[in-house]
C-alpha positions as CSV (number, residue, x, y, z in Angstrom):
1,X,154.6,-54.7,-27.8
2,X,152.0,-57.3,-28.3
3,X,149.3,-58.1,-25.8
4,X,148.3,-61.8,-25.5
5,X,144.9,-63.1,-23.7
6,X,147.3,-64.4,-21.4
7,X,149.5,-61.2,-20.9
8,X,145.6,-59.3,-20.8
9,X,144.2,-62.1,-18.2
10,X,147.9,-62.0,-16.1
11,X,147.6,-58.3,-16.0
12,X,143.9,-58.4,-14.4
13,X,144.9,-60.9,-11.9
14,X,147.9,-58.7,-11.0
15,X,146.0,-55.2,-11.1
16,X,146.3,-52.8,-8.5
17,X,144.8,-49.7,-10.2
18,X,142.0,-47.8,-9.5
19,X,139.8,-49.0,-12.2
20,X,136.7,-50.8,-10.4
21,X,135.4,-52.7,-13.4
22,X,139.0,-54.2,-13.8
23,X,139.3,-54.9,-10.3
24,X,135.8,-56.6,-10.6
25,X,136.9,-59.0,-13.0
26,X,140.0,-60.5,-10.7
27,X,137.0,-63.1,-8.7
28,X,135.3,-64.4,-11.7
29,X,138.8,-64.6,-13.4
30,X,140.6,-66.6,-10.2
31,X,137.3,-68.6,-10.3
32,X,136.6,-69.7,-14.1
33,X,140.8,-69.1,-14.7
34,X,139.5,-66.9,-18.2
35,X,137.4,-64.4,-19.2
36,X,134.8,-64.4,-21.2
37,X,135.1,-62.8,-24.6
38,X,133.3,-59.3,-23.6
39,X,135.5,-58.7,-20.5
40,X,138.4,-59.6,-22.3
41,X,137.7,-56.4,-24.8
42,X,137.4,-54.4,-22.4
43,X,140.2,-55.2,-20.0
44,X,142.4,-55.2,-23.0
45,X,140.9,-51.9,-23.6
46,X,141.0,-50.5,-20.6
47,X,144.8,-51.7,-19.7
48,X,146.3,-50.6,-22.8
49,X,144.7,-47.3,-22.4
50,X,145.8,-47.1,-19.1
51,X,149.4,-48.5,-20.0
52,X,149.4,-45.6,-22.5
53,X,148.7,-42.8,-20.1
54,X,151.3,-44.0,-17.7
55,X,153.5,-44.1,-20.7
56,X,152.5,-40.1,-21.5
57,X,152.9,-39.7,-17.9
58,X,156.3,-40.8,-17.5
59,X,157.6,-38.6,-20.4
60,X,156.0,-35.7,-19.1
61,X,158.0,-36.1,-15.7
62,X,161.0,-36.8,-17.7
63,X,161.2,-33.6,-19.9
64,X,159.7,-31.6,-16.5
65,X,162.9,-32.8,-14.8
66,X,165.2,-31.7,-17.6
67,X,163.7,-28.3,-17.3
68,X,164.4,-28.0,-14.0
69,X,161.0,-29.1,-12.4
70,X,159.2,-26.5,-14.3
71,X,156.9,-26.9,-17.4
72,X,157.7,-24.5,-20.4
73,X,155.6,-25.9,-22.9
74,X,152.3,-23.5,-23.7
75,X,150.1,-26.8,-22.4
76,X,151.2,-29.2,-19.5
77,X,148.9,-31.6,-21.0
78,X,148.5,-35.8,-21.2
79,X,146.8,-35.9,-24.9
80,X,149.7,-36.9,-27.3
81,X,148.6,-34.5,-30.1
82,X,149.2,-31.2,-27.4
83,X,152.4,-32.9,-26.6
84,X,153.7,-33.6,-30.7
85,X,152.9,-30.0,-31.6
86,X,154.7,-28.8,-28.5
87,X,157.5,-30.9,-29.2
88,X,157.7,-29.7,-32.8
89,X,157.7,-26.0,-31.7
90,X,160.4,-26.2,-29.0
């Protein structure tokens, strides 16, 4: 998927996470209507990261689920590379 400004800058005005530096950003943004070139690096930064980690998240639940609520795996862990060498084992 590609991330516009706008997507980035719709995203912050929308955010409801826990991430205070994000959530500091949403008056300036509603004020000026942009960001300025720093915050918009790390917004994008910061959402994608955190759009990732939901991602890992969900996948995690899903495979749980299929094993009957239980996690088999050696490591019940978020970090992708724990998760490939896991996947490649089972």
């Amino acid at each position: 998927m590609t991330v516009t400004g706008i997507n980035i800058e719709e995203k912050v005005r929308n955010y409801e996470g826990n991430n205070d530096f994000i959530k500091g950003l949403k008056p300036g943004l509603m004020k000026y209507g942009r960001l300025t070139p720093k915050q918009f690096a790390v917004a994008e930064k910061l959402i994608l990261q955190e759009e990732r980690q939901n991602d890992v998240n969900v996948d995690i639940a899903t495979r749980e689920k299929k094993k009957g609520g239980q996690c088999q795996d050696i490591y019940c862990a978020n970090d992708l590379h724990v998760l490939d060498a896991n996947m490649r084992v089972n």
